[in-house]
C-alpha positions, 0 to 999 in steps of 0.5 A: 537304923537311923532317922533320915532327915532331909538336907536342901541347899541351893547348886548350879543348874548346870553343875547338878545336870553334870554331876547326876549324869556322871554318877548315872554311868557310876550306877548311883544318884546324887544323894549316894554320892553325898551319902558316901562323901559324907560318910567317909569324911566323919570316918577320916576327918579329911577329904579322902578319895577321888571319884572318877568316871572317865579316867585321863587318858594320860594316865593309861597303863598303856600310855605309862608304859610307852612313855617308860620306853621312851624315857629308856630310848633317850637315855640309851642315846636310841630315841627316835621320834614317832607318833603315838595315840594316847586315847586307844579306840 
């Protein structure tokens, strides 16, 4: 196995409270984050994932598909206005 070695560098404050917070609810610490970046920056020599906690509503499948729908209204020459929630609680 290989030798840990420590590595300090200086971050925002507020910045380290935030992202601890997200990778608490993500069931991981900072230095898993780093570890995971890290590993798969040198296996693929880029940036190569995104790591989310809370998705963009926006993004929904329920939202895309309304928005599906809509599109077909419109192009049907159907389209009615109505409001629709985008955010379900």
């Amino acid at each position: 196995m290989a030798r840990s070695v420590n590595v300090n560098f200086r971050m925002d404050e507020e910045l380290k409270k935030n992202v601890e917070e997200i990778c608490q609810r993500m069931g991981m610490n900072l230095t898993t984050l780093l570890t995971i970046c890290c590993k798969k920056v040198e296996q693929e020599r880029r940036i190569p994932f995104d790591i989310t906690a809370d998705p963009d509503p926006f993004y929904s499948e329920s939202n895309i598909r309304e928005l599906k729908r809509r599109l077909d209204d419109i192009k049907a020459g159907t389209a009615r206005l109505e409001e629709h929630d985008l955010i379900e609680g």
